[in-house]
C-alpha positions as CSV (number, residue, x, y, z in Angstrom):
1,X,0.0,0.0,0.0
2,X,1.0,3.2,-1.3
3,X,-0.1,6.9,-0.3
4,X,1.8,10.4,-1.3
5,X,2.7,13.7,0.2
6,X,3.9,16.7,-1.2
7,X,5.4,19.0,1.8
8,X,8.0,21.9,0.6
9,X,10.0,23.4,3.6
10,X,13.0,25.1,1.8
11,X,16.0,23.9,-0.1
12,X,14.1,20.6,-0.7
13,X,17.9,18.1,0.0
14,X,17.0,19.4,3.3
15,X,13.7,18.2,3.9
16,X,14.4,14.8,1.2
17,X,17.0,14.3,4.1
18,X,15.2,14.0,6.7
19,X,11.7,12.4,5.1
20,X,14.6,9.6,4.1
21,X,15.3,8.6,8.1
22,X,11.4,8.1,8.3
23,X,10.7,4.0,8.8
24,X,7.7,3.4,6.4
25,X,9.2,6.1,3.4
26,X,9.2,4.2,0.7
27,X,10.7,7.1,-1.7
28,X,11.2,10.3,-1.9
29,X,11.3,13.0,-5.1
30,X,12.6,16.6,-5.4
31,X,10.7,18.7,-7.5
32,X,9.0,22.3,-7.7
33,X,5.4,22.7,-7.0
34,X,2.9,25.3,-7.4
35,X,4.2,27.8,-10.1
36,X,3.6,29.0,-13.0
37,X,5.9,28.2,-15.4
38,X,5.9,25.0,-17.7
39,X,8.6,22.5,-16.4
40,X,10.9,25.2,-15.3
41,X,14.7,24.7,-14.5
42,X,16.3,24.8,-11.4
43,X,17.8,27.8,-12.5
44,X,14.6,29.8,-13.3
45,X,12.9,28.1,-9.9
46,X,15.9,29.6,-8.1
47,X,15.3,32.9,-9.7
48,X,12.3,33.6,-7.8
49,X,10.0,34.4,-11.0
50,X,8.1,31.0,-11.7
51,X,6.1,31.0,-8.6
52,X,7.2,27.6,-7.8
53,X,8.7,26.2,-4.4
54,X,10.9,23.5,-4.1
55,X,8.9,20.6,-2.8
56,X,9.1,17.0,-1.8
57,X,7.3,14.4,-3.1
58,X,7.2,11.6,-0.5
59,X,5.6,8.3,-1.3
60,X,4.6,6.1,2.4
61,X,3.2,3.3,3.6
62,X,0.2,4.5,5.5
63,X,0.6,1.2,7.8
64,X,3.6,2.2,9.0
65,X,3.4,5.6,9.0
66,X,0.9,8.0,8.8
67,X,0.2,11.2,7.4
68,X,-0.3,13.0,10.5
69,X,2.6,11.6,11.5
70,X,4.4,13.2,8.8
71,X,2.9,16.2,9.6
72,X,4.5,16.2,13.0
73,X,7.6,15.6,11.4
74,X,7.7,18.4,8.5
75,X,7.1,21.4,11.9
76,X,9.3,20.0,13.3
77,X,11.9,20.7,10.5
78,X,10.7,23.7,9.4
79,X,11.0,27.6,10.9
80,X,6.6,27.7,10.1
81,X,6.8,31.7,11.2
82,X,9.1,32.5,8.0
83,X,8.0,33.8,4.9
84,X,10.4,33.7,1.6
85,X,13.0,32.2,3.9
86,X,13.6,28.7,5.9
87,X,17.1,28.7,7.5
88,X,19.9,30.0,5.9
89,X,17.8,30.1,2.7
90,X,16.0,33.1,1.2
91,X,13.3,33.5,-1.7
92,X,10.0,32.4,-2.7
93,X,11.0,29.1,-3.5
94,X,11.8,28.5,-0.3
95,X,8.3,28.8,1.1
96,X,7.5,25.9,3.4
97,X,4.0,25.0,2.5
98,X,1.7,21.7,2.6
99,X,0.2,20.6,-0.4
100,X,-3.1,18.7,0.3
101,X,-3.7,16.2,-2.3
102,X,-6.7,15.1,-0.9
103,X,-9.8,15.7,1.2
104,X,-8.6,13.5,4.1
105,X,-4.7,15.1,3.9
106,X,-6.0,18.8,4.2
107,X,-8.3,17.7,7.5
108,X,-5.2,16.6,8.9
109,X,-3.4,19.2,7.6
110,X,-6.0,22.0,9.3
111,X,-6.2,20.1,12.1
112,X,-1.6,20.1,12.4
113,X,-0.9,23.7,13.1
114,X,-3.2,24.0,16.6
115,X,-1.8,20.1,17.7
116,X,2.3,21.9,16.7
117,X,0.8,25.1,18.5
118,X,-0.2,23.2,21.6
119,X,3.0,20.8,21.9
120,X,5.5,23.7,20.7
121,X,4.1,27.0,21.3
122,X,5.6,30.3,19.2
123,X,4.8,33.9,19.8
124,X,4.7,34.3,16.0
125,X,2.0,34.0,13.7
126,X,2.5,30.3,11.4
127,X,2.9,31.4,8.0
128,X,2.7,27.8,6.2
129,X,0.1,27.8,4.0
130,X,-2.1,24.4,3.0
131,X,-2.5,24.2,-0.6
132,X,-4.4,22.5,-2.9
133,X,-3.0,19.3,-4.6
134,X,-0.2,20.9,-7.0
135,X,1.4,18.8,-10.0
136,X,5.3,18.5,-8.8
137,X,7.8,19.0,-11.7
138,X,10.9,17.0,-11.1
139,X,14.0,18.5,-10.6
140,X,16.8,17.5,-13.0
141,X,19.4,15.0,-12.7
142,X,21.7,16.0,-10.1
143,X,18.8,17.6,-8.0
């Protein structure tokens, strides 16, 4: 059994990295999501102008890990009061945002920033957006 999720949190070898370590990841694919731009290049996505963030597309199994749990993962690997920067990297693309492919994943995606708030509170407002499912271009060879 097989189920996806599309998470971007900044440079996206960051958050491929640590969606990797996760028992019951089956795979995991760099890509952009979100933008505007026909099958842009890493250049253009890095160049702030497609609209597009660099995203990961995570393929589980739901038996052994759950989306939720994911969730829980991705704020904790994330800085979720930045906007057009996580970490050390600035820009658009480098939104974190969760990209809810279906009706069940944006539920528990709602439902993630009040359990993160509760469990790890910040003084900042959370600026990660939940999106829409988004068709993730994959990043070239090498990315």
């Amino acid at each position: 059994m097989r189920e996806i999720a599309l998470l971007a949190g900044g440079s996206f070898w960051t958050v491929q990295a640590v969606f990797d370590r996760v028992d019951g990841v089956l795979a995991t694919t760099t890509g952009y999501a979100g933008g505007n731009v026909r099958n842009p290049t890493y250049e253009q996505v890095l160049g702030g102008r497609t609209g597009h963030v660099e995203a990961v597309l995570i393929e589980f199994d739901p038996r052994r890990v759950r989306y939720a749990q994911l969730l829980e993962i991705f704020w904790r690997n994330i800085d979720p009061t930045r906007e057009n920067q996580q970490f050390c990297d600035s820009g658009r693309q480098y939104n974190a945002v969760i990209f809810a492919l279906d009706e069940a994943q944006r539920a528990a995606a709602e439902a993630s920033p009040a359990a993160r708030e509760r469990s790890h509170p910040v003084c900042a407002r959370l600026r990660t957006p939940i999106r829409g499912g988004r068709e993730v271009i994959p990043a070239e060879g090498g990315h």
